[in-house]
C-alpha positions as CSV (number, residue, x, y, z in Angstrom):
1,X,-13.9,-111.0,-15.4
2,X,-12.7,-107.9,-13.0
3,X,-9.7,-108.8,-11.2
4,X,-10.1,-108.6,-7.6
5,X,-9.7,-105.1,-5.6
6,X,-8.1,-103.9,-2.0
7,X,-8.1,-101.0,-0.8
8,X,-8.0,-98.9,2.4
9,X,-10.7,-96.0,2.7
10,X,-8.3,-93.5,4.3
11,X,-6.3,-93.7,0.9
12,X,-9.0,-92.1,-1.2
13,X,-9.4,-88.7,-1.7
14,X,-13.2,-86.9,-1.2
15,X,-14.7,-85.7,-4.1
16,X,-18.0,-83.3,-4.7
17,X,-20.3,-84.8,-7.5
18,X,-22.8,-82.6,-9.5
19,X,-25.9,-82.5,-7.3
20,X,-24.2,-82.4,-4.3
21,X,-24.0,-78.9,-2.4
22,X,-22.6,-77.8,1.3
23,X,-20.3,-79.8,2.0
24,X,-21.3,-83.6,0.8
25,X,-18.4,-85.5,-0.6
26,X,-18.1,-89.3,-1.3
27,X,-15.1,-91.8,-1.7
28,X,-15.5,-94.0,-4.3
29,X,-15.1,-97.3,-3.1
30,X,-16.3,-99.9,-6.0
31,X,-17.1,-98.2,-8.9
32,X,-16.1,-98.5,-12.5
33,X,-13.2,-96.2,-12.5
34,X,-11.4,-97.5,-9.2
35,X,-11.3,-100.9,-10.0
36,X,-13.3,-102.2,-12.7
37,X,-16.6,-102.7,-11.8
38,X,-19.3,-103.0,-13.9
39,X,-22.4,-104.0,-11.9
40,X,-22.0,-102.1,-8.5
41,X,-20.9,-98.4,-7.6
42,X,-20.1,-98.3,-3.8
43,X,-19.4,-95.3,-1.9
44,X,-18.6,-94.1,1.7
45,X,-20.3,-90.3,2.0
46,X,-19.6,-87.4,4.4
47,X,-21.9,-84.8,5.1
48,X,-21.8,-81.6,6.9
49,X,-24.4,-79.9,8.6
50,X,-26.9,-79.1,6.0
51,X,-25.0,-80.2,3.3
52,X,-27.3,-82.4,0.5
53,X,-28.0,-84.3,-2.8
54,X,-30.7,-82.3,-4.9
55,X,-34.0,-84.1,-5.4
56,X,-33.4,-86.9,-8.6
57,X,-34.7,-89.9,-9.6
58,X,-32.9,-92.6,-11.5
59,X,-34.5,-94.4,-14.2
60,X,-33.2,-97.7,-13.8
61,X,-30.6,-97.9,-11.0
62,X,-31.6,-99.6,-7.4
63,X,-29.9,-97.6,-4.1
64,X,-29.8,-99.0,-0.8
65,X,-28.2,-96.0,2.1
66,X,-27.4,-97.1,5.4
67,X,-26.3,-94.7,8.0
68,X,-23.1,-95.1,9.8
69,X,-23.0,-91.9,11.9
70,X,-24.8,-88.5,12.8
71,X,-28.6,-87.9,11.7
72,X,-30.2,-86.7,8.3
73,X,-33.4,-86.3,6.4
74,X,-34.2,-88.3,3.6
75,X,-37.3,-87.6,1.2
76,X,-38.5,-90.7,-0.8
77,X,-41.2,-88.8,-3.6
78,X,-43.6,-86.9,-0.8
79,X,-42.4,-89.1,2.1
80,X,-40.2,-87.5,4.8
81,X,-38.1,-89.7,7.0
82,X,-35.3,-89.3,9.5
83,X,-32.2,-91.2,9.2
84,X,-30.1,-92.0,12.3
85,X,-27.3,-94.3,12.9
86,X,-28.0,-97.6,11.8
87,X,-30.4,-97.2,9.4
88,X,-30.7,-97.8,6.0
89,X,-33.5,-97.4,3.3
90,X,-33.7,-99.3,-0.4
91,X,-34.2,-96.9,-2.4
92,X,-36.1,-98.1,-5.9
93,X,-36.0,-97.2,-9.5
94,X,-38.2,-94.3,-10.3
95,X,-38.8,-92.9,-6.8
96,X,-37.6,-88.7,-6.4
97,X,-35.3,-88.4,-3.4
98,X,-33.2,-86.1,-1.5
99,X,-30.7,-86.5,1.3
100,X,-29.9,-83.9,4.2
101,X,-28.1,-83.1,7.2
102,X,-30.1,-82.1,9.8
103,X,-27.9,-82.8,12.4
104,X,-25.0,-81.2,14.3
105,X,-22.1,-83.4,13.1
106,X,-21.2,-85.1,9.8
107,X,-23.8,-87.5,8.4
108,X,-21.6,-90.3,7.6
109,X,-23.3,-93.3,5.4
110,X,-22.5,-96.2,2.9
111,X,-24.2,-95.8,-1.0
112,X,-24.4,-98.9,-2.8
113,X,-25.6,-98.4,-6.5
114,X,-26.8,-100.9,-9.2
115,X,-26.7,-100.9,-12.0
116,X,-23.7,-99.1,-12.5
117,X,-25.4,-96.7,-15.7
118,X,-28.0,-95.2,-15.3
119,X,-28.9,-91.4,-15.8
120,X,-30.7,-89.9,-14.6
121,X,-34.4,-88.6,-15.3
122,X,-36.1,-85.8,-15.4
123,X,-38.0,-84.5,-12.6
């Protein structure tokens, strides 16, 4: 069983992950490499203006995105839809999508990931 984790999100350092261009960093929160995890991946995501993901798809993994601040695109296969404040979107296995800044500020928003492994599949 993973031992049980706390930790403060001002303690952990922004990192760019492959994919990501412009200015989007994440904190991993609950993943396996910060405490252990082996069925969730949680992150906390900053994003500049017109900063983004590139368009993937996952072959197994469930996503769910919920805004916390500013305003960004997100594209689920040919679907378009705006993100603002608030919002959040489950993402499913199998479905190409892309996330943007469109806005003037950072896009700030929560990433919650399972399961952990995944890959992902070619588009």
């Amino acid at each position: 069983m993973t031992d049980s984790f706390l930790a403060n999100v001002a303690e952990i350092d922004w990192l760019q992950y492959p994919g990501h261009f412009g200015g989007a960093l994440s904190k991993p929160l609950v993943t396996p490499h910060t405490c252990g995890s082996r069925r969730i991946d949680h992150r906390i995501s900053c994003y500049q203006p017109m900063a983004h993901v590139a368009e993937h798809v996952h072959k197994v993994q469930e996503q769910v995105y919920h805004v916390l601040e500013g305003e960004g695109l997100l594209t689920l296969d040919d679907e378009r839809r705006v993100m603002r404040r608030h919002d959040y979107v489950f993402v499913p296995p199998g479905v190409r999508h892309s996330f943007t800044n469109t806005g003037i500020g950072p896009l700030v928003f929560l990433v919650v990931t399972t399961p952990v492994e995944d890959g992902e599949a070619p588009l």
